[in-house]
N, C-alpha and C positions, 0 to 999 in steps of 0.2 A: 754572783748569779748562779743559778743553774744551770747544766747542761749536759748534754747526752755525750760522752767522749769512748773514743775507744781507741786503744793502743796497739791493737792487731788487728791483723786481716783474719776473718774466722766468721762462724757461724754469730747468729742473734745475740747469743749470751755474752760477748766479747764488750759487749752495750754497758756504761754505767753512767749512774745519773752522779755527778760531783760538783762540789763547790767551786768555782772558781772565779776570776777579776770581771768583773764588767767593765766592756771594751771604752774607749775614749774616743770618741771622734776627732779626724785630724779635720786641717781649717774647711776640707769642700768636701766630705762627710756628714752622714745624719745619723743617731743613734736611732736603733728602732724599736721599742718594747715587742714583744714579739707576744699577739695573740695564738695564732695557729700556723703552725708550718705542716709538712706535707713526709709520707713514706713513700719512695717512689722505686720503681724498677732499677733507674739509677744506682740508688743508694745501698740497694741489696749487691749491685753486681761491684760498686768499690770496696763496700765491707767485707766481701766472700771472696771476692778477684775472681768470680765464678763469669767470664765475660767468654765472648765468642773466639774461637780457632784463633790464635797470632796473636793475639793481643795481649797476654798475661803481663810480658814484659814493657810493652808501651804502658799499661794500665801502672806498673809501677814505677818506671819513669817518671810520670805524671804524677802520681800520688804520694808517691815515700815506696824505694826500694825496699828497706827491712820492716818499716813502719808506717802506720799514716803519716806525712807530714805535714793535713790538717785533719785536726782529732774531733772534727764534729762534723758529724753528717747532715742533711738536709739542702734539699734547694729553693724550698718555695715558702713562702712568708705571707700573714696580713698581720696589720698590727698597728701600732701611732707612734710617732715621732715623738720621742724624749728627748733628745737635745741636741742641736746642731754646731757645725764647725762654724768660725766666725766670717767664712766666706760664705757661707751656703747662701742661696739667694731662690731656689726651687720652690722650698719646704719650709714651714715653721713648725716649732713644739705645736704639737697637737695633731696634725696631721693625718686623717687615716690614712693606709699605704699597704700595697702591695707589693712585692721584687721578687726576685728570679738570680740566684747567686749561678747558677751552673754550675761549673765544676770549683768553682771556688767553695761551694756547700756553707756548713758556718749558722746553717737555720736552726737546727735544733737545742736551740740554746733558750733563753728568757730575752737574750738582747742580742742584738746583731749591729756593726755599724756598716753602712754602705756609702758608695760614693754619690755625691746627688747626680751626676750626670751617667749614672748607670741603668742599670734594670732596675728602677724600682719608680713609682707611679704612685696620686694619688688615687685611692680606691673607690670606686663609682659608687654612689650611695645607696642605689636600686641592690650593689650586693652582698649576701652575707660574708663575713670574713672565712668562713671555709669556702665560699665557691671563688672569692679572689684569690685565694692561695692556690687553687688548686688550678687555676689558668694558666701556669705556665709550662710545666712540663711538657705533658701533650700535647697542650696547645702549640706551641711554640714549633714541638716538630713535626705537628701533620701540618700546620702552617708551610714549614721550607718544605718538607717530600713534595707537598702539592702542588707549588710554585715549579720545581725543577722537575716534576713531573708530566708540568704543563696541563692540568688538570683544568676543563672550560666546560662550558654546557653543553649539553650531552652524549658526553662520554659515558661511556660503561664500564664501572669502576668495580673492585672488587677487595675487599677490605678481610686479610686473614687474621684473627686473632682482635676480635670489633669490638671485644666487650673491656677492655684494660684501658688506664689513662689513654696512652695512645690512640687505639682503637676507636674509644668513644669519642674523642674528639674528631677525627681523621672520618668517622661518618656522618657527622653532624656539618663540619667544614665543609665534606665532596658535594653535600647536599644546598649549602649554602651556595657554594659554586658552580649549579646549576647540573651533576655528575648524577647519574642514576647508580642507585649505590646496592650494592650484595655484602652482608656482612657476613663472616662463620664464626661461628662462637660454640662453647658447648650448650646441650639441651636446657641448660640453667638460666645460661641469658638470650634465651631468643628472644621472649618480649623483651626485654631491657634493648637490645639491638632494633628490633622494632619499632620501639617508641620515640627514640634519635632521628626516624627517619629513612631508614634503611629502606628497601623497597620488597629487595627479597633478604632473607636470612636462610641461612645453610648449616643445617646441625651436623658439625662434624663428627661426631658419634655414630650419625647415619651414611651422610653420604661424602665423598670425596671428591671436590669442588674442581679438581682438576682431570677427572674420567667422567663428567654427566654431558661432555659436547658443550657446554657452553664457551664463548669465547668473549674478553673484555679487550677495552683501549687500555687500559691501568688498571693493573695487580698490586697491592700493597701489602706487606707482609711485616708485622710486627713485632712476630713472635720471633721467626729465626726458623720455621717448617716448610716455606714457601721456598726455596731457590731456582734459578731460571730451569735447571735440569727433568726440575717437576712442573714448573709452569710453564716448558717453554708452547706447547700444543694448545694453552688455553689465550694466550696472547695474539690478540689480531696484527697484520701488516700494521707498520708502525708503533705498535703496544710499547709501551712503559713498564716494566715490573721494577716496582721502587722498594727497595732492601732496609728497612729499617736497623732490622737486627743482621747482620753479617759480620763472617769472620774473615781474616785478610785474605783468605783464597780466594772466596767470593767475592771482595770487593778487586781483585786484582782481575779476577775473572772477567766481572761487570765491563772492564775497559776493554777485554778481548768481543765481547758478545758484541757491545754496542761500535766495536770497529767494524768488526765483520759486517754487521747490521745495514750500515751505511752501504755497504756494495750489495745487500740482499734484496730483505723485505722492511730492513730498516726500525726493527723491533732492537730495544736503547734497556738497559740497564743501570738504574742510580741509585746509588749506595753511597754509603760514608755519614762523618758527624752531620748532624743539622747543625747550621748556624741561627744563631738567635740574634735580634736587634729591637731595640727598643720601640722600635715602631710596631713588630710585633704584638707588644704587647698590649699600644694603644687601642692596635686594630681588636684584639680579643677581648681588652674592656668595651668596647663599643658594641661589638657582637654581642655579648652578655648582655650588654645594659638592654638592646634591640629585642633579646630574647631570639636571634639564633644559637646563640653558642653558648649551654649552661652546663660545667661542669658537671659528671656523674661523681658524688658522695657512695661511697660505700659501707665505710663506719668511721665514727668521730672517738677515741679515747685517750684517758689523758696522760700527758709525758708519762708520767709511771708507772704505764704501762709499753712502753717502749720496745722490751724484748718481746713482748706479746705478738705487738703490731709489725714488728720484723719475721718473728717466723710467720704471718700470714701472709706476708708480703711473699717470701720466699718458698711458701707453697702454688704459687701460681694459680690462687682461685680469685686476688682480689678482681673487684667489678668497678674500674674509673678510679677514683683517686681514696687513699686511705688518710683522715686529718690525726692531728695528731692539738690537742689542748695544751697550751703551754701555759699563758695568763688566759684569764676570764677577763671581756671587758667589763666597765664599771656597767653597773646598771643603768638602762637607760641607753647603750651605744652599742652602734653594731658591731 
């Protein structure tokens, strides 16, 4: 089969397409053909190890100290089930399907196997295969910030960095969950931010969201520009400022601010990994199918274009999720 592998940590071009075995499924396993998988902020930041303050060396703990030691990137998947273990009892051949590898990655390939009792789902028919691949990333973690944010109707939420996977999910979610939502984005995606539902939008070009006097219940900060130091004046008695993107100062920080808090005005800090669970992902097919929650597509091109879609990734302009064509389905199938 084919698949995108790379043998160091480096820039886009480190990227090659190669031949190699098509995996086998063990007995509670499902092979999956792989229509489209996903480029994600993720994947820029294990390929580069370009990650936040602290973390270089946990990042390669986790991965491969000298090397990757898994040579294929991606985490999000649609695609049909080609063959299963002789336990599986979830899934049959044919299947459509979507999953969510996390840090296990492994999508960018033609085949991927997973476990049936993992991340992975069948795919709701209402969707196309690029807006189910593209449900889980974002999804997934403006899901948990929002949950451990405590995020309810209406609050006054405030979303930095609205227009990226994350982003555009996390304003589409606050909204669903009943949050009066402000997004900032550059002058490029206001209406994009807009049309998600936002209520107001803030061109940060223009103004700086944290000196115009406004104040929210919940700050979310996606990008990594937001820290309590600059948000702490825009956050009301009891506020949430939820850290997506932080480095270990700040998340060590985060547990001083939100001690202290407790004896104050009780304004809480949370940061750290998002956890994912399969019910998550239920919840985000259902949302989709409902027509609250429809992923943003940015651009669709195919594997062989790979290095392409990495350095756009890695210029910080995409807008919601970048697909990536691996098989075309047969005619006739979504």
């Amino acid at each position: 089969m084919k698949a995108v592998v790379y043998e160091r940590y480096g820039p886009p071009d480190v990227l090659q397409i190669r031949e190699i075995a098509t995996p086998i499924p063990k007995d509670h396993e499902i092979l999956i053909r792989i229509h489209v998988t996903t480029v994600t902020s993720g994947d820029w930041r294990v390929r580069s190890l370009n990650v936040p303050t602290g973390f270089g060396l946990i990042m390669r703990l986790v991965f491969g100290i000298w090397k990757p030691r898994q040579p294929i990137l991606g985490s999000e998947l649609a695609g049909v089930v080609a063959a299963v273990g002789k336990n599986v009892t979830r899934f049959n051949v044919g299947d459509a399907v979507f999953a969510f590898s996390d840090v296990s990655t492994g999508c960018c390939a033609e085949y991927k196997c997973m476990p049936q009792d993992g991340l992975v789902l069948i795919q709701p028919p209402s969707l196309s295969n690029e807006q189910a691949a593209a449900l889980c990333f974002g999804g997934t973690t403006a899901l948990d910030f929002l949950r451990r944010g405590r995020v309810q109707k209406g609050d006054k939420l405030l979303v930095n960095g609205a227009s990226g996977a994350v982003g555009t999910a996390m304003v589409q979610l606050a909204r669903h969950f009943g949050a009066e939502v402000t997004g900032v984005c550059s002058t490029a995606n206001v209406d994009l931010v807009k049309s998600l539902g936002a209520r107001h939008v803030i061109d940060y070009t223009q103004e700086d969201f944290t000196q115009n006097g406004e104040t929210y219940d919940v700050m979310i900060d996606t990008v990594g520009t937001a820290p309590f130091s600059r948000c702490k004046r825009s956050l009301k008695e009891r506020g949430r400022l939820l850290l997506v993107v932080a480095g270990l100062p700040q998340m060590l920080g985060s547990l001083w601010v939100s001690l202290m808090g407790r004896m104050t005005d009780r304004r809480t800090v949370i940061a750290g990994p998002a956890a994912v669970k399969r019910e998550d992902l239920q919840m985000l097919a259902e949302l989709a199918e409902a027509g609250a929650f429809r992923p943003v597509i940015d651009r669709q091109v195919p594997l062989e274009q790979i290095v392409e879609a990495h350095r756009y990734v890695d210029s910080g302009r995409k807008r919601g999720n970048l697909i990536i064509t691996v098989h075309s389905p047969p005619q006739g199938q979504a």
